[in-house]
C-alpha positions as CSV (number, residue, x, y, z in Angstrom):
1,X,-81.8,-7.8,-55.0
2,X,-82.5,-4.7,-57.2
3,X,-84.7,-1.7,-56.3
4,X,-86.3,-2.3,-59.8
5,X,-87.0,-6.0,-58.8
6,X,-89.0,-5.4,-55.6
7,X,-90.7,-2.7,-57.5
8,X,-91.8,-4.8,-60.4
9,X,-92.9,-7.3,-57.5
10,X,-95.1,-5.0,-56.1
11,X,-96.5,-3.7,-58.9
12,X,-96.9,-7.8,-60.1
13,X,-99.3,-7.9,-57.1
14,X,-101.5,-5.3,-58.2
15,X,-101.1,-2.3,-59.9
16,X,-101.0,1.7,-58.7
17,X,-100.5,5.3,-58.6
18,X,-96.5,6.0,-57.9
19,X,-97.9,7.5,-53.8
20,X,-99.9,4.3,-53.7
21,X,-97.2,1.4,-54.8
22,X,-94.8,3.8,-52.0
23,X,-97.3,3.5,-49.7
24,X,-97.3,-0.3,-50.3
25,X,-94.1,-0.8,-50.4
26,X,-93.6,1.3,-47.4
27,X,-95.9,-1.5,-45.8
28,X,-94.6,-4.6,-46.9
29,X,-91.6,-5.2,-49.0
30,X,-89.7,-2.2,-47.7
31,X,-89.6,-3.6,-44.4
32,X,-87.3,-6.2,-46.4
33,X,-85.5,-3.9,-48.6
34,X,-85.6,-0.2,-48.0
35,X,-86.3,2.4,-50.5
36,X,-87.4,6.4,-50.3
37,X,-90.1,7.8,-52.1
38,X,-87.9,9.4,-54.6
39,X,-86.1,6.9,-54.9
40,X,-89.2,4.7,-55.8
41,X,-90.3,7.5,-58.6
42,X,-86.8,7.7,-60.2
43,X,-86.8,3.7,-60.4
44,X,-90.6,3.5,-61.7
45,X,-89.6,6.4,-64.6
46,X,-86.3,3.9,-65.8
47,X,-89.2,0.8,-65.3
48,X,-91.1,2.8,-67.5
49,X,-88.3,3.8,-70.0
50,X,-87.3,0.2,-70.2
51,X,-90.9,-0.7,-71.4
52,X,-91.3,-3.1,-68.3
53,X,-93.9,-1.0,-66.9
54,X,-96.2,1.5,-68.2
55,X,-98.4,4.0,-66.8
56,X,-101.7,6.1,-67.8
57,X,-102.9,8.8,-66.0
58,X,-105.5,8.7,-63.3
59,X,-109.0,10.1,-64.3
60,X,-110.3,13.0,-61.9
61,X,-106.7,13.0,-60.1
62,X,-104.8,16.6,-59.5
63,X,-101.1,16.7,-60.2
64,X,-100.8,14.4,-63.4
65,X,-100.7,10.9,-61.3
66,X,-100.4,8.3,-62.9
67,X,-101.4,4.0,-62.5
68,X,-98.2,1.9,-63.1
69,X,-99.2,-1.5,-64.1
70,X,-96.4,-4.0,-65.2
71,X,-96.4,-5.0,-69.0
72,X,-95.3,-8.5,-70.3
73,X,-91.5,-8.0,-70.6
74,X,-91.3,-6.7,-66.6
75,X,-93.0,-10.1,-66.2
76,X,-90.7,-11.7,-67.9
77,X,-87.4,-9.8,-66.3
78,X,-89.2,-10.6,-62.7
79,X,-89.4,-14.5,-63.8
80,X,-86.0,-14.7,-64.8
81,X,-84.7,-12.5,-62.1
82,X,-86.0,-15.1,-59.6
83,X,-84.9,-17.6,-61.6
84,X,-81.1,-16.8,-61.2
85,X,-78.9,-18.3,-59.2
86,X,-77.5,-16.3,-55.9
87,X,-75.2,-16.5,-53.8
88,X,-75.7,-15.9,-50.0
89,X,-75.3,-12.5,-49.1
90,X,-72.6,-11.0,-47.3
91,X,-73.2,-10.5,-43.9
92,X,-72.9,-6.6,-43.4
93,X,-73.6,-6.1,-39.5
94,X,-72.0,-3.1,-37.6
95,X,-73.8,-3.6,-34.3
96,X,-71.4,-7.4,-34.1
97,X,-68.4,-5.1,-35.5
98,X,-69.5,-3.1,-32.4
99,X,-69.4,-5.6,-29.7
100,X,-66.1,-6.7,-31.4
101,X,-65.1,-3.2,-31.0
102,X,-66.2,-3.2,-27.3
103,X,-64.6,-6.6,-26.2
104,X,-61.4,-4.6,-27.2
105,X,-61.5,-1.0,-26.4
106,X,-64.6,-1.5,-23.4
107,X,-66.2,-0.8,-21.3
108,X,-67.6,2.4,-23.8
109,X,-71.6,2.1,-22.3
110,X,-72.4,0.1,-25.0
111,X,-75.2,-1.7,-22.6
112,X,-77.6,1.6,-22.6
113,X,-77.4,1.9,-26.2
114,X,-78.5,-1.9,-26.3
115,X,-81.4,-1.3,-24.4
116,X,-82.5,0.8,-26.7
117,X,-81.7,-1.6,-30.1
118,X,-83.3,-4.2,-28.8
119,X,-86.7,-1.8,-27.9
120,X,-86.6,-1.0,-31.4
121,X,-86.6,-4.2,-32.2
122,X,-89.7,-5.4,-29.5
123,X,-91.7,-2.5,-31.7
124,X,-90.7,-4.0,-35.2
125,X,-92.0,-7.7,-33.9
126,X,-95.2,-6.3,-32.7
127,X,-95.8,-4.6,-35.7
128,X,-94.9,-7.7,-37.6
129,X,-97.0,-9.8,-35.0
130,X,-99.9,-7.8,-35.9
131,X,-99.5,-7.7,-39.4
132,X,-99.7,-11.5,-39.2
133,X,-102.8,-11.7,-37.1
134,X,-104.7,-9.1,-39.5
135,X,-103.4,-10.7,-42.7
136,X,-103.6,-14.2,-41.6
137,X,-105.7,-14.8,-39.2
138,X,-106.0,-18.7,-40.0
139,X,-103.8,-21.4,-41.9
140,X,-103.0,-19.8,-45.2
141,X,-104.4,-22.0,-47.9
142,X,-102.9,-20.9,-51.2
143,X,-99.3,-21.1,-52.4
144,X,-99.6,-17.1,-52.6
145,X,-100.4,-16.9,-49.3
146,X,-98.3,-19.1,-48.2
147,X,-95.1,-17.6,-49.5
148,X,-96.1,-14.2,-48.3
149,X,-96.6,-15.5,-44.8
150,X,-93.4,-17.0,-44.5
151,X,-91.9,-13.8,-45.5
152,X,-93.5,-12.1,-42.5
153,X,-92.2,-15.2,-40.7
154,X,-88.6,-14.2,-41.8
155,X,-89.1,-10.6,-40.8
156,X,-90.7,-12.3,-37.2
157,X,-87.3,-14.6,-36.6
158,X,-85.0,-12.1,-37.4
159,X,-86.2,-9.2,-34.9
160,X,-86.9,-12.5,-32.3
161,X,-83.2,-13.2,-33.2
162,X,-82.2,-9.6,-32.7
163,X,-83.7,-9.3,-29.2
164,X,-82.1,-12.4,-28.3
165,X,-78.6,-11.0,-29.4
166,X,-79.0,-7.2,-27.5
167,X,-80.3,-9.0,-24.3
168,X,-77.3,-11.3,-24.4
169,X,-75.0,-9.0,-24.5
170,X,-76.5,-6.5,-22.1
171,X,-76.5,-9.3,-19.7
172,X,-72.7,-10.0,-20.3
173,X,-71.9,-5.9,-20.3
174,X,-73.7,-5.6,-17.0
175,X,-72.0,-8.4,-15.7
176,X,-68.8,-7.1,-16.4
177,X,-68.6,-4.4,-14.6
């Protein structure tokens, strides 16, 4: 996945100031790929360059901002984007290279650090948790709806998943001792 791509998605959804799709984004899709505000103005200026997207400024608004909206070709390049075939990504995960590391080299304290992880991750859930009560508090009913829920769902499994993991292997670093 491309910066330009989750980008073009947002702005797909509905259209905004560059502080208001970052906002967004900073809300949704950027719990799924991250992205810093600078990063997100640099990327919206080549989106605009590329005639994908196009903005006009904001009536009333200090500081020239500007609405983004997405134009037919960024339609088009998000349609074939999803469209194209891709392979499973690669599985880049330090924390596993970590307990690799510790089965080796151990015991290193690795358990207190876990604690912590795996907190971090208890926070993520509930705010995903709550997302998912506020956003859908019944059955969603539309296809829209439903694919955005079961990208929350994703988001919900994998921090479940993560917990799972830490608590694991805090049980089997305590129990080592």
């Amino acid at each position: 996945m491309s910066l330009p791509h989750a980008l073009l998605t947002s702005l797909a959804e509905r259209p905004g100031s560059g502080s208001e799709l970052a906002s967004r984004f900073d809300r949704s899709i950027g719990y799924f790929w991250q992205a810093t505000h600078q990063q997100i103005y640099r990327e919206l200026a080549r989106l605009e360059a590329a005639g994908w997207v196009e903005a006009a400024p904001v009536e009333g608004a200090r500081g020239g901002k500007r609405r983004f909206q997405i134009l037919p070709p960024g339609r088009e390049e998000l349609q074939r984007w999803v469209n194209d075939r891709q392979e499973p990504p690669a599985i880049r995960d330090e924390l596993m290279v970590r307990l690799r590391a510790e089965a080796i080299v151990g015991p290193t304290g690795l358990a207190a650090e876990l604690v912590e992880v795996a907190n971090q991750h208890r926070d993520k859930l509930a705010s995903y948790m709550r997302i998912e009560v506020r956003d859908f508090p019944g059955e969603p009913t539309s296809r829209d709806q439903q694919l955005q829920r079961l990208v929350l769902k994703a988001g919900i499994e994998f921090e479940r998943q993560r917990i799972a993991i830490c608590e694991e292997a805090i049980s089997i670093l305590r129990d080592s001792r």
